[in-house]
C-alpha atoms as an extended CHARMM CRD file, in Angstrom:
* protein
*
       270  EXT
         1         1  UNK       CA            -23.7920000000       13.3110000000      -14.6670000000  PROA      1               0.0000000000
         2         2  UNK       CA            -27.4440000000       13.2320000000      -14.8850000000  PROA      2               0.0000000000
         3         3  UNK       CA            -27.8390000000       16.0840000000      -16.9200000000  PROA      3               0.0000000000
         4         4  UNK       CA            -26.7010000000       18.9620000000      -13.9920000000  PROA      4               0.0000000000
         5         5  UNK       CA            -23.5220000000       21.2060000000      -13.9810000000  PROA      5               0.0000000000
         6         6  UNK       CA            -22.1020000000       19.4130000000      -16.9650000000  PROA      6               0.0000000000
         7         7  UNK       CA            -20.7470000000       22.9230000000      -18.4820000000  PROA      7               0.0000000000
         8         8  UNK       CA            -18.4620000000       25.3410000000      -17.2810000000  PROA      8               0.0000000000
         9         9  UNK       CA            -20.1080000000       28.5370000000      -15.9590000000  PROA      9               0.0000000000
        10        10  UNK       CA            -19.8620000000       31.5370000000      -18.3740000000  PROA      10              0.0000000000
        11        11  UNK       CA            -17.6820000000       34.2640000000      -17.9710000000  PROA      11              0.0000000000
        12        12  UNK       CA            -17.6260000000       36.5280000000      -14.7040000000  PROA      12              0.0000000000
        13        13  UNK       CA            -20.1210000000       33.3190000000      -13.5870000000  PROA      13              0.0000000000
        14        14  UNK       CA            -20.1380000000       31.5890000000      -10.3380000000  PROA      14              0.0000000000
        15        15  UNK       CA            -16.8600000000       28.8490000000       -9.9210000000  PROA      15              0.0000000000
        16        16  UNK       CA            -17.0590000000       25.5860000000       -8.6920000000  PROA      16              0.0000000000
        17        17  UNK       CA            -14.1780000000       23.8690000000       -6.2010000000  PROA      17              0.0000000000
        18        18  UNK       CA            -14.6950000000       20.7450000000       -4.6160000000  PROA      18              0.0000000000
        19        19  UNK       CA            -11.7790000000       19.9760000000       -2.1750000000  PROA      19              0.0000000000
        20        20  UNK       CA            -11.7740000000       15.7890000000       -1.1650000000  PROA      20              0.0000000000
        21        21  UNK       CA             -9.4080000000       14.1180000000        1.3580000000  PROA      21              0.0000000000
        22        22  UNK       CA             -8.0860000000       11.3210000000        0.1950000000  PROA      22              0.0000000000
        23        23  UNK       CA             -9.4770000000        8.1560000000        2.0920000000  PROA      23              0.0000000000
        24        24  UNK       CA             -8.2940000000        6.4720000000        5.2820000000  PROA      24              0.0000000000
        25        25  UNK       CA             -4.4770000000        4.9090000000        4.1780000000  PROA      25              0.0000000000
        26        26  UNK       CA             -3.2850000000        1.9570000000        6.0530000000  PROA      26              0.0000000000
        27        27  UNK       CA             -1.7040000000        4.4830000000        8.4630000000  PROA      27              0.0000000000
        28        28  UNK       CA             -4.7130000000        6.2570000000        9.5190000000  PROA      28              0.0000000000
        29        29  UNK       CA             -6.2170000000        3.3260000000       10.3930000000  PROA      29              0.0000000000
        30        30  UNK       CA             -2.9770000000        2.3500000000       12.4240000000  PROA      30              0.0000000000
        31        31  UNK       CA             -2.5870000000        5.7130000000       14.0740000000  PROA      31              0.0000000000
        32        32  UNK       CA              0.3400000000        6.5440000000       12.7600000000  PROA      32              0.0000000000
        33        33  UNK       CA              2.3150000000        9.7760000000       11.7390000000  PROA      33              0.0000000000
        34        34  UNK       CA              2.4370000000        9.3770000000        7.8430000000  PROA      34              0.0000000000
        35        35  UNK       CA              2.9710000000       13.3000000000        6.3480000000  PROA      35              0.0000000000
        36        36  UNK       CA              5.6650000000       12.1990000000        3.6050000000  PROA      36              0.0000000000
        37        37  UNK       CA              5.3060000000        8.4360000000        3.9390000000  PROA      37              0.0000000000
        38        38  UNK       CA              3.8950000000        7.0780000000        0.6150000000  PROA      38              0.0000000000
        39        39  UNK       CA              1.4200000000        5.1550000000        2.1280000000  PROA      39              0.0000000000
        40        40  UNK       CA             -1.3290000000        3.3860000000        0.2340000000  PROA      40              0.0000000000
        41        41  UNK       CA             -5.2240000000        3.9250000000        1.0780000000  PROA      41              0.0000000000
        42        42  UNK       CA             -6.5480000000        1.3530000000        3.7020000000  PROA      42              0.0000000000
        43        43  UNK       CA             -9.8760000000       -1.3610000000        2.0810000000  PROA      43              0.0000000000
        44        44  UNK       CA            -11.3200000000        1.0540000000        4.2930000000  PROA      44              0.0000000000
        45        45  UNK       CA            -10.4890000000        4.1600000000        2.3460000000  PROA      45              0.0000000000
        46        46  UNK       CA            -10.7470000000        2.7230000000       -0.7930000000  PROA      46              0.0000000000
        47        47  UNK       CA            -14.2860000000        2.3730000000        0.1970000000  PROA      47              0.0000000000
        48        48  UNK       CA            -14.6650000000        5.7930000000        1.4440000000  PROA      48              0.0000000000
        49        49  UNK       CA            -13.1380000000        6.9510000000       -2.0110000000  PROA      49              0.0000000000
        50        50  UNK       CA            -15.8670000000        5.4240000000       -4.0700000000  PROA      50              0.0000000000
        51        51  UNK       CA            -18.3750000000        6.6710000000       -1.6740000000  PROA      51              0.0000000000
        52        52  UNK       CA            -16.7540000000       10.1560000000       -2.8900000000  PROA      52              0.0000000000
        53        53  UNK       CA            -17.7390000000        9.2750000000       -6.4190000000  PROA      53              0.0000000000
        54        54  UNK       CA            -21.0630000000        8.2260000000       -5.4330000000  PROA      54              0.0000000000
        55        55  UNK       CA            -21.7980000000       11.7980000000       -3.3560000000  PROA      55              0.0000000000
        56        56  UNK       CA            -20.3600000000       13.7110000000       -6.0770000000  PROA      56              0.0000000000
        57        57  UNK       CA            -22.8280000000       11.8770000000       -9.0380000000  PROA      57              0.0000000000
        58        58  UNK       CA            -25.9660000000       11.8860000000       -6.3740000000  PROA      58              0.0000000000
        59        59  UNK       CA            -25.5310000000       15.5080000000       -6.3180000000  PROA      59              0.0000000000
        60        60  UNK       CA            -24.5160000000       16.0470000000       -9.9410000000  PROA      60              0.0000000000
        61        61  UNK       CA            -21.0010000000       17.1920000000       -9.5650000000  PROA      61              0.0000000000
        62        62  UNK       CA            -19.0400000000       17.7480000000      -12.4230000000  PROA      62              0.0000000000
        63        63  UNK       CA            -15.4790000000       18.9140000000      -13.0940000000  PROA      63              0.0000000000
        64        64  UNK       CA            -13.0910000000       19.8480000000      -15.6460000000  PROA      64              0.0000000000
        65        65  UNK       CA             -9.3260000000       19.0080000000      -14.0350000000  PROA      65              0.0000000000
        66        66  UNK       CA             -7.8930000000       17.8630000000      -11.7540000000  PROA      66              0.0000000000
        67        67  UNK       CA             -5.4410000000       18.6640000000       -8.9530000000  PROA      67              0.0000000000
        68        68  UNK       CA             -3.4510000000       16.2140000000       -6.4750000000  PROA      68              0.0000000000
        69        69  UNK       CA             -0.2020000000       15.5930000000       -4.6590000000  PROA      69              0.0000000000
        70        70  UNK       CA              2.3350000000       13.2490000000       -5.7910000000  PROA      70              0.0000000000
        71        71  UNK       CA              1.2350000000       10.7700000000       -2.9300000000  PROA      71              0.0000000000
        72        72  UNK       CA             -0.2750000000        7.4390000000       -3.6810000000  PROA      72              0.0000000000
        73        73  UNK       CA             -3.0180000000        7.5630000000       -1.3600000000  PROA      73              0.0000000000
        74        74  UNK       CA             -4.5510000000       10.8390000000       -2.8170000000  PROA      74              0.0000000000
        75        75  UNK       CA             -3.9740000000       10.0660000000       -6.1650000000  PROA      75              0.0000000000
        76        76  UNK       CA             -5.7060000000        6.8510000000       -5.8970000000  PROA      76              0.0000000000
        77        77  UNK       CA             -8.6430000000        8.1730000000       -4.4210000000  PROA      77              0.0000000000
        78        78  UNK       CA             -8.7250000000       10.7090000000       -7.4680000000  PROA      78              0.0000000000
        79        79  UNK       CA             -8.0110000000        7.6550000000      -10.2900000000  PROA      79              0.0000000000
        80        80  UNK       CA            -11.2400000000        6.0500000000       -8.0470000000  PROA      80              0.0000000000
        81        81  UNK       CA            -13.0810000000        8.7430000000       -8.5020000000  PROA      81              0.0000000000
        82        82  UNK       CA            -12.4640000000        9.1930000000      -12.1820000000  PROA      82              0.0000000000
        83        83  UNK       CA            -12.8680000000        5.6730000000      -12.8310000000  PROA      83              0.0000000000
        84        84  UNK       CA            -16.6140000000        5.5220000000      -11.3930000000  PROA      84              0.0000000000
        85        85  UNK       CA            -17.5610000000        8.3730000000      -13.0020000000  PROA      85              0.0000000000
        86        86  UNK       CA            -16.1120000000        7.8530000000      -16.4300000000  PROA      86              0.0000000000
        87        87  UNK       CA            -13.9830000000       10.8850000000      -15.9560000000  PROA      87              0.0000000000
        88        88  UNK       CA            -10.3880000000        9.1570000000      -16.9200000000  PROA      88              0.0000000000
        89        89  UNK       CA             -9.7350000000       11.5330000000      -19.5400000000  PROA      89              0.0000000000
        90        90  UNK       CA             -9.9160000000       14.8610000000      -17.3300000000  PROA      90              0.0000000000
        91        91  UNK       CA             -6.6290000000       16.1930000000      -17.1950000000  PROA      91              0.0000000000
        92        92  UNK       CA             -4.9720000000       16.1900000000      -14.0060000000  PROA      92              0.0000000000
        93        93  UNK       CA             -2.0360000000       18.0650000000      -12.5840000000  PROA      93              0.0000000000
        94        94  UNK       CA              0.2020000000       17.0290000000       -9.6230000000  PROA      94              0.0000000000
        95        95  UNK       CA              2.4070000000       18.4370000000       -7.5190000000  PROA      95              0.0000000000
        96        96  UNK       CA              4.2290000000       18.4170000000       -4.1300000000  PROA      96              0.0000000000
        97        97  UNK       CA              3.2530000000       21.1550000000       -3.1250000000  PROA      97              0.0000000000
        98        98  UNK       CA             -0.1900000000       19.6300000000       -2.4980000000  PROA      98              0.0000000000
        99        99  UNK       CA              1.3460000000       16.9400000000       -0.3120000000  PROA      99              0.0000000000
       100       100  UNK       CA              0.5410000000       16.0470000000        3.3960000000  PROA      100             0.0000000000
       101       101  UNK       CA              2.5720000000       18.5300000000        6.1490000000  PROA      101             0.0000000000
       102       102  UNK       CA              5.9550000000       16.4360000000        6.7860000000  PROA      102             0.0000000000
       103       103  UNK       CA              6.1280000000       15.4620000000       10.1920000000  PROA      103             0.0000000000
       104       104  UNK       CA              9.6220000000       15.3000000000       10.4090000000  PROA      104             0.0000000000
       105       105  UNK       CA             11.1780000000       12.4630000000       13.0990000000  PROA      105             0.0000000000
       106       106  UNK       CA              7.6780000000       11.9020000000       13.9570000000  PROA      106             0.0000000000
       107       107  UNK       CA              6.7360000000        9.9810000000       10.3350000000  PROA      107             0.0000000000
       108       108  UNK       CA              6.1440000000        6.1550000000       11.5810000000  PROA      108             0.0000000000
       109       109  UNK       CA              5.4700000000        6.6060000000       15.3370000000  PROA      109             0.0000000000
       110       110  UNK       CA              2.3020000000        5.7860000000       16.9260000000  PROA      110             0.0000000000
       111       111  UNK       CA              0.3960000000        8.9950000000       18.2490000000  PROA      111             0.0000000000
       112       112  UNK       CA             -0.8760000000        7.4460000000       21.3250000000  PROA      112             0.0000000000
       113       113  UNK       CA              2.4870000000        6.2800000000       22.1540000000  PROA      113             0.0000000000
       114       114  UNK       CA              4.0820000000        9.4410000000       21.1800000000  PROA      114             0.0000000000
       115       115  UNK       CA              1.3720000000       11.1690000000       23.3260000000  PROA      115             0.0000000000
       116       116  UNK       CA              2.5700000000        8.9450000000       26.4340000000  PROA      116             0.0000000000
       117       117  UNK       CA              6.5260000000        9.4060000000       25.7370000000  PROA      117             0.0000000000
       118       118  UNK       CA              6.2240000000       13.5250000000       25.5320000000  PROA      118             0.0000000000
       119       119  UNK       CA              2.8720000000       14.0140000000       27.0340000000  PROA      119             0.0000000000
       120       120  UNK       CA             -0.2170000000       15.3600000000       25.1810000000  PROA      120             0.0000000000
       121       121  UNK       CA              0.1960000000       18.8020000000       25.6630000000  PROA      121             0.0000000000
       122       122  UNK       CA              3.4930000000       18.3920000000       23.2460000000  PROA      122             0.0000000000
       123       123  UNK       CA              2.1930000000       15.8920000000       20.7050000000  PROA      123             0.0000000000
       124       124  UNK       CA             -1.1600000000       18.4280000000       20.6020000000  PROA      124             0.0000000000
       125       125  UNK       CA              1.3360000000       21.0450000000       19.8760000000  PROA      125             0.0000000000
       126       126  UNK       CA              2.6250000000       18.9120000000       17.0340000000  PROA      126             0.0000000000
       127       127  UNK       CA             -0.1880000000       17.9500000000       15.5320000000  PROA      127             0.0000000000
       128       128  UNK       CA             -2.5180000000       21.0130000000       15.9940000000  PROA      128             0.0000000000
       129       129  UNK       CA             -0.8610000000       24.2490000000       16.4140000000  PROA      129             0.0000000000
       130       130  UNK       CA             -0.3080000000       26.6380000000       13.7450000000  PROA      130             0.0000000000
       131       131  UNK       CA              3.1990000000       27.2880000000       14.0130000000  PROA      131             0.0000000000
       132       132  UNK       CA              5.2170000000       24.4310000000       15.8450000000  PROA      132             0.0000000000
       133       133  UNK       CA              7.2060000000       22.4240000000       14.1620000000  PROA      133             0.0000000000
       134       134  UNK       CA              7.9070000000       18.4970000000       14.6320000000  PROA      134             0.0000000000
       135       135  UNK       CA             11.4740000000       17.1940000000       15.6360000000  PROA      135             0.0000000000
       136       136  UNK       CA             12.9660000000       17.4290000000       12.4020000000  PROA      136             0.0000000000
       137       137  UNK       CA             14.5300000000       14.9150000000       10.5170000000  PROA      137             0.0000000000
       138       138  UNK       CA             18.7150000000       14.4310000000       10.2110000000  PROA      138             0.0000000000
       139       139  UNK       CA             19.9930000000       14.7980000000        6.7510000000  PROA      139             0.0000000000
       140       140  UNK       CA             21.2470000000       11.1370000000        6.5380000000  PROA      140             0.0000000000
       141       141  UNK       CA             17.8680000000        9.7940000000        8.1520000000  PROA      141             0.0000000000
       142       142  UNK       CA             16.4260000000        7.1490000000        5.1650000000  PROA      142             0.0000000000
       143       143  UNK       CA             13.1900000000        9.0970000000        6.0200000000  PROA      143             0.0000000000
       144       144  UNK       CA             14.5160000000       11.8100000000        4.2060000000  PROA      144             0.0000000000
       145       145  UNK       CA             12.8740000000       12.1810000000        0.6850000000  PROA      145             0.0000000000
       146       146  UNK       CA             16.0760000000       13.6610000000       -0.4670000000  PROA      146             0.0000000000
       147       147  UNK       CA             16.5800000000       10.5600000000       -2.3820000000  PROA      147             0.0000000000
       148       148  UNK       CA             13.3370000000       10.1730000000       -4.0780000000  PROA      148             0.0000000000
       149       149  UNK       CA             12.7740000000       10.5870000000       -7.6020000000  PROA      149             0.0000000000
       150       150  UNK       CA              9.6700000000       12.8070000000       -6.8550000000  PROA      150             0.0000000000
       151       151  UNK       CA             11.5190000000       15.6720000000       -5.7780000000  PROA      151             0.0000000000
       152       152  UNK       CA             14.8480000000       15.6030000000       -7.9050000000  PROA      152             0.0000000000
       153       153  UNK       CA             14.4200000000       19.1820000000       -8.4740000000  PROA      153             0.0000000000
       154       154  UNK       CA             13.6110000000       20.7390000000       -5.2750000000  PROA      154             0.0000000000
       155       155  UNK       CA             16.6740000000       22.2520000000       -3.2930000000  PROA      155             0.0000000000
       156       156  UNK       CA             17.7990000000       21.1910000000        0.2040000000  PROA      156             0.0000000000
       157       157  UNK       CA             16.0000000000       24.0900000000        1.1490000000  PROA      157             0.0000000000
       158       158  UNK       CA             12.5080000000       23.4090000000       -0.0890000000  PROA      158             0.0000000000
       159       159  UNK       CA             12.4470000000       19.7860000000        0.4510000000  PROA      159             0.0000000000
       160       160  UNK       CA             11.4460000000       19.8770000000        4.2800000000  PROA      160             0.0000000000
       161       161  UNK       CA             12.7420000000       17.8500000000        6.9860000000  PROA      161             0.0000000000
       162       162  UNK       CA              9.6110000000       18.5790000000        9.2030000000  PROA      162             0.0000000000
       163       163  UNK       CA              6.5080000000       21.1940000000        8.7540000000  PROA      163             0.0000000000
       164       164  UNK       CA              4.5660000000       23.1120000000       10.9850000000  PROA      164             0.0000000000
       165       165  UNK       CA              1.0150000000       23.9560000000        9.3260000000  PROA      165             0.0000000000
       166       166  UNK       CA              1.9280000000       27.3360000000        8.6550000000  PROA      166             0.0000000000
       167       167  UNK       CA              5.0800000000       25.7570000000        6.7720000000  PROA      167             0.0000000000
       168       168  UNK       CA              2.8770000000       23.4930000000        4.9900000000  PROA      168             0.0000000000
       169       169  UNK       CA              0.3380000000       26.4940000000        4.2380000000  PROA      169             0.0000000000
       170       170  UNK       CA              3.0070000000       28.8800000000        2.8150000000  PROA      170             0.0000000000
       171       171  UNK       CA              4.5360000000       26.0760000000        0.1650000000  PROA      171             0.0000000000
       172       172  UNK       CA              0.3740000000       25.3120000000       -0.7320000000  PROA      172             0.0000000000
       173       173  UNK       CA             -0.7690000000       29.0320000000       -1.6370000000  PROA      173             0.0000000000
       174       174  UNK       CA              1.5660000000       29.8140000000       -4.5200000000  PROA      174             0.0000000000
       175       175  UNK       CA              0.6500000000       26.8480000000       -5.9960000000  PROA      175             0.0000000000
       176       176  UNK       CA             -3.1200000000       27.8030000000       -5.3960000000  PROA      176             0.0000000000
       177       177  UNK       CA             -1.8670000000       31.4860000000       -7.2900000000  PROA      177             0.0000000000
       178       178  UNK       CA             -0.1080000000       29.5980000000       -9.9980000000  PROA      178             0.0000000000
       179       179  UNK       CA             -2.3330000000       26.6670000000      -11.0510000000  PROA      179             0.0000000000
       180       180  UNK       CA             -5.9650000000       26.2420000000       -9.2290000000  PROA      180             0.0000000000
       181       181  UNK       CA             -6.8320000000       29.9360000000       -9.2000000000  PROA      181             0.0000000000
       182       182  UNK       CA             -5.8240000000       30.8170000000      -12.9510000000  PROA      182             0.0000000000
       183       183  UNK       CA             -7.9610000000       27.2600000000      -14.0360000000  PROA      183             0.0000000000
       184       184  UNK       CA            -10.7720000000       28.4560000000      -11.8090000000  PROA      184             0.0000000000
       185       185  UNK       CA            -10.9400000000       32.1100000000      -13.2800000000  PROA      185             0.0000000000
       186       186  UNK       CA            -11.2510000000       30.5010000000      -16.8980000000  PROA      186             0.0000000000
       187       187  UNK       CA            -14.5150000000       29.3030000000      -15.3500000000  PROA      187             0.0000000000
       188       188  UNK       CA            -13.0380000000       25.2420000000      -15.8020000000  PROA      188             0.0000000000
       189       189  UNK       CA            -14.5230000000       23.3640000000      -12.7570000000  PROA      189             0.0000000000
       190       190  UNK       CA            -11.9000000000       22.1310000000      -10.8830000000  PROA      190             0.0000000000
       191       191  UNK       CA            -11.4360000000       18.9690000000       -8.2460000000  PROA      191             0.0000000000
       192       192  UNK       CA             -8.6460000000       18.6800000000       -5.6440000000  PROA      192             0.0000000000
       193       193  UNK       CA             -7.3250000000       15.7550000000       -3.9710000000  PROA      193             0.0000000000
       194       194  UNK       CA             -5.2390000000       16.2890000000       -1.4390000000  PROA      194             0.0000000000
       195       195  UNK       CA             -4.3650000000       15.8890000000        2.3660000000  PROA      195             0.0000000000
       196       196  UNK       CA             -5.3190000000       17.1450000000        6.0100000000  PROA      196             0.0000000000
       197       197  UNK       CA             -3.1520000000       20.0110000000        6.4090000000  PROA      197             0.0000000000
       198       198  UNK       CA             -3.0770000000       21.2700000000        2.5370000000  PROA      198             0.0000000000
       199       199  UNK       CA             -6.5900000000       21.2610000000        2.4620000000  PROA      199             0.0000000000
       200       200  UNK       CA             -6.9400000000       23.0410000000        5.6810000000  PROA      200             0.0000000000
       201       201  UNK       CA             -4.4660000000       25.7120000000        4.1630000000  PROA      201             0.0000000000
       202       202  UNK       CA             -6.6880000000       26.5010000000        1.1210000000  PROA      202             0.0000000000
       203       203  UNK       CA             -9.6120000000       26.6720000000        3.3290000000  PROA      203             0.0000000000
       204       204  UNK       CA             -7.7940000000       28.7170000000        5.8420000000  PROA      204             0.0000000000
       205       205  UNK       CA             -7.2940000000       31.2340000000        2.2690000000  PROA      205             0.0000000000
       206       206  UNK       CA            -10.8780000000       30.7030000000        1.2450000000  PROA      206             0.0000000000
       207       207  UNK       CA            -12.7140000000       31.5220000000        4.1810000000  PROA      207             0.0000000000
       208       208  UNK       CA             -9.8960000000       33.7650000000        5.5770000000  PROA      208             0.0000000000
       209       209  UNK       CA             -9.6460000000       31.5460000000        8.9740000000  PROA      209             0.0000000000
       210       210  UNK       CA             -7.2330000000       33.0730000000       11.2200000000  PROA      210             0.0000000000
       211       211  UNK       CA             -4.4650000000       31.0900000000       12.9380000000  PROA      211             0.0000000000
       212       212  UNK       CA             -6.5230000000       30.1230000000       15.8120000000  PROA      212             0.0000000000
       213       213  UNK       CA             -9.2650000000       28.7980000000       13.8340000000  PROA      213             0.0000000000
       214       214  UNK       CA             -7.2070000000       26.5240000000       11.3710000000  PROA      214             0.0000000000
       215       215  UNK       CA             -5.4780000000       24.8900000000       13.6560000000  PROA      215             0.0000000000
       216       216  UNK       CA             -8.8000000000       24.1010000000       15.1630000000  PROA      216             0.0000000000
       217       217  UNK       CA            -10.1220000000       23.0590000000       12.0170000000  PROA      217             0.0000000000
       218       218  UNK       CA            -11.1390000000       19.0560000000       10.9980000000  PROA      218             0.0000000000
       219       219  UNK       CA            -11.5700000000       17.8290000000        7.1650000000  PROA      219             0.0000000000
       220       220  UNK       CA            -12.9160000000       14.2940000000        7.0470000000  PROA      220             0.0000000000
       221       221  UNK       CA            -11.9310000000       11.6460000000        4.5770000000  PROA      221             0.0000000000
       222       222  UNK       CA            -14.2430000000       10.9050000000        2.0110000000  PROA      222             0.0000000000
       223       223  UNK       CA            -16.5300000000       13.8180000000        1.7750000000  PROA      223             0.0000000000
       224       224  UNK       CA            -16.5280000000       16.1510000000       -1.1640000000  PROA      224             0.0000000000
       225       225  UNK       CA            -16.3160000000       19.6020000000       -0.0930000000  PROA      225             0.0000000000
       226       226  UNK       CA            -18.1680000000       21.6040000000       -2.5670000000  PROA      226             0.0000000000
       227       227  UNK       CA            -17.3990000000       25.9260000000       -3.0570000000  PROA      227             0.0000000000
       228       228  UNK       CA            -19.1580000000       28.3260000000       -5.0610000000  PROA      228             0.0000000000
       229       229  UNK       CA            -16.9390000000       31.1470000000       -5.4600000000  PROA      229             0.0000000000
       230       230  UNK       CA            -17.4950000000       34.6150000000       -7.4000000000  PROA      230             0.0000000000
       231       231  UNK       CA            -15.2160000000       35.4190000000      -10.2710000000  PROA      231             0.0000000000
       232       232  UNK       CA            -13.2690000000       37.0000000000       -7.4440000000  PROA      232             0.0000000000
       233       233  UNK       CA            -13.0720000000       33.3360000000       -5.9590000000  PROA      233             0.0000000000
       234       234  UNK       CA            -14.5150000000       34.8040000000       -3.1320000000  PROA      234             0.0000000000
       235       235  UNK       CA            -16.8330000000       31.9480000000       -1.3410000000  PROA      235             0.0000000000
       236       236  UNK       CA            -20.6430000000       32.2480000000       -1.5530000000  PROA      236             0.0000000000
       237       237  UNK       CA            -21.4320000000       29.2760000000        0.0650000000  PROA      237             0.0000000000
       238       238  UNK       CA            -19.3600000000       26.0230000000        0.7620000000  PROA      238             0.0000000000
       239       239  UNK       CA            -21.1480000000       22.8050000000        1.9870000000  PROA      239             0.0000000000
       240       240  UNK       CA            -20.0530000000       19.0410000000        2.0090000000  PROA      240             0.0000000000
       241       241  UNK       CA            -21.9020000000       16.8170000000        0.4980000000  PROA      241             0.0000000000
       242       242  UNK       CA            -23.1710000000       14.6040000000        3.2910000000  PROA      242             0.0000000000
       243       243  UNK       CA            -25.7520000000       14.5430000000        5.7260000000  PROA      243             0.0000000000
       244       244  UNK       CA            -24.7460000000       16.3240000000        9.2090000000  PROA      244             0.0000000000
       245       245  UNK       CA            -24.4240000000       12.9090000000       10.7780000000  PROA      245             0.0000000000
       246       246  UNK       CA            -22.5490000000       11.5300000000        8.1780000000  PROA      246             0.0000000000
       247       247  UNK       CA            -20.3150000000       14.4520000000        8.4910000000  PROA      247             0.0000000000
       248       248  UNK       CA            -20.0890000000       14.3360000000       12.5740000000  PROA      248             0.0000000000
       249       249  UNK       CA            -18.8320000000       10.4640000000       12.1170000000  PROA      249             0.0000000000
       250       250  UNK       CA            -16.5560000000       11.0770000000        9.8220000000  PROA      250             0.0000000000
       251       251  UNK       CA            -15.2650000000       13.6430000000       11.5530000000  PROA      251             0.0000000000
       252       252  UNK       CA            -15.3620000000       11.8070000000       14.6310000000  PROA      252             0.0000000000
       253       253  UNK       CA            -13.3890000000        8.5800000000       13.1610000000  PROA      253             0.0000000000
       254       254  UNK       CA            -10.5060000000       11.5130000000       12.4640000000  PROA      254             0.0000000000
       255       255  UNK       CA            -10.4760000000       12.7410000000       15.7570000000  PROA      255             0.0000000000
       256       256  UNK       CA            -10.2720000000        9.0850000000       17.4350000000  PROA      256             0.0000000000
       257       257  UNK       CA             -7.3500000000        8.3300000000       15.2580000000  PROA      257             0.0000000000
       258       258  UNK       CA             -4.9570000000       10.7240000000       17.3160000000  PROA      258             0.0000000000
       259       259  UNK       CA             -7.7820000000       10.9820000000       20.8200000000  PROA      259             0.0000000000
       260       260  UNK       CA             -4.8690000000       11.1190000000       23.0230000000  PROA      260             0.0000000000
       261       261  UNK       CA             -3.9020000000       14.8160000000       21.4600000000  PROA      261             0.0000000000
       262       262  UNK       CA             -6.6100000000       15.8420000000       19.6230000000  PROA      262             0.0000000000
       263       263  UNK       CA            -10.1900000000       16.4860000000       21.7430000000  PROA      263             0.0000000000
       264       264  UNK       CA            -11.8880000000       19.5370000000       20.2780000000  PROA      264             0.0000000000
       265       265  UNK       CA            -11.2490000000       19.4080000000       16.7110000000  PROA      265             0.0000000000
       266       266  UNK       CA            -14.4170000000       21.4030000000       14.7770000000  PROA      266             0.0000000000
       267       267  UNK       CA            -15.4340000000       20.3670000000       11.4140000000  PROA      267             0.0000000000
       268       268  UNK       CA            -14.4320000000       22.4210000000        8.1900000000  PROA      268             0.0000000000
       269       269  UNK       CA            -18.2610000000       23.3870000000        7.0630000000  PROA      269             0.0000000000
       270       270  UNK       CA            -21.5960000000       22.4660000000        7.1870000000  PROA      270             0.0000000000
């Protein structure tokens, strides 16, 4: 990686995080509810995931693991990144809990049409407050993951039916206690690929957002989001690894995606 960050800081050193959201999936880009949905990355994403790689060896990135959901699109954008960078061997580690937030009966539907069905005050509810939850799913509904091999051993209780973000938040955190904070505090540099709302929940812990402000709060696709944290993983700075514009746009082709419920969104960092 031309030579920069290509060991693990010492002990009691500065960590590195870099947080990436998967690329636009065929849903995105047909403005769709997806949460659950194993939907695969649009040519569109798969374009912003090698741009990821690209950003990530222009700024000589490295990392040591690797950390993603059990949901094709983000762990396709991870196996891009990898691949470009001749990182295939770094371990990686997946897990639900790193998936999207479920949006319940609301997984399929259009979110301009939802918006004109219920209004947009509701579907801005849905899709941007902290603590509402989507109509949730019936038990027999074949959108129910209840049958999936993925998540056998989850109880009728954890496997959710429909997530608010502080739901989605309160399954992500103990796996940040249990997995990405331990790896970080060895001082291993660690890279996760995940979604929206999971990634908005370990920022929300990072930068100790309040409610208000998360739900406020926009990650693009496609841009690396790179932390330096204390041994405390406390952040001393956080930047992505884009130009502002670059950022704005992406940002920008997030917001569009849902327009009809989502006007104000504010980007993650600078």
């Amino acid at each position: 990686m031309d030579g920069k960050e290509v060991r693990p800081p010492a002990a009691g050193g500065e960590r590195r995080l870099i947080l990436l959201r998967h690329g636009e999936s065929a849903w995105n880009r047909e403005n769709r509810f997806t949460g659950w949905t194993d939907i695969d990355l649009s040519p569109a994403g798969v374009a912003e995931s090698h741009a990821a790689a690209e950003r990530l060896r222009e700024a000589g990135v490295d990392f040591d693991l690797a950390f993603t959901s059990v949901l094709r699109r983000a762990i396709r954008t991870l196996w891009i990144v990898l691949d470009d960078l001749d990182r295939m061997w770094v371990p990686v580690e997946r897990s639900w809990r790193l998936n999207e937030r479920h949006y319940g009966a609301l997984q399929g539907l259009n979110k301009a049409e939802t918006a004109g069905r219920f209004g947009e005050a509701q579907v801005h509810a849905w899709r941007r407050s902290y603590g509402t939850r989507p109509p949730l799913l019936d038990e027999g509904d074949p959108r129910w993951e209840r049958a999936d091999p993925r998540y056998a051993a989850l109880s009728d209780t954890e496997l959710p039916r429909g997530e608010s973000l502080a739901d989605t938040i309160a399954r992500v955190l103990p796996y940040w206690e249990e997995a990405i904070a331990p790896a970080l505090r060895t001082g291993a540099r660690v890279l996760v690929v995940a979604h929206g709302n999971s990634l908005r929940g370990l920022v929300m812990h990072l930068d100790r957002l309040g409610a208000d402000e998360v739900a406020a709060l926009t990650i693009p696709t496609g841009i690396p989001l790179l932390y330096r944290l204390t041994a405390e993983l406390r952040p001393t700075e956080h930047r992505y690894l884009a130009e502002p514009s670059e950022i704005a746009a992406a940002v920008a082709r997030v917001v569009e995606q849902g327009r009809a419920s989502s006007a104000g969104a504010k980007v993650a960092a600078s």
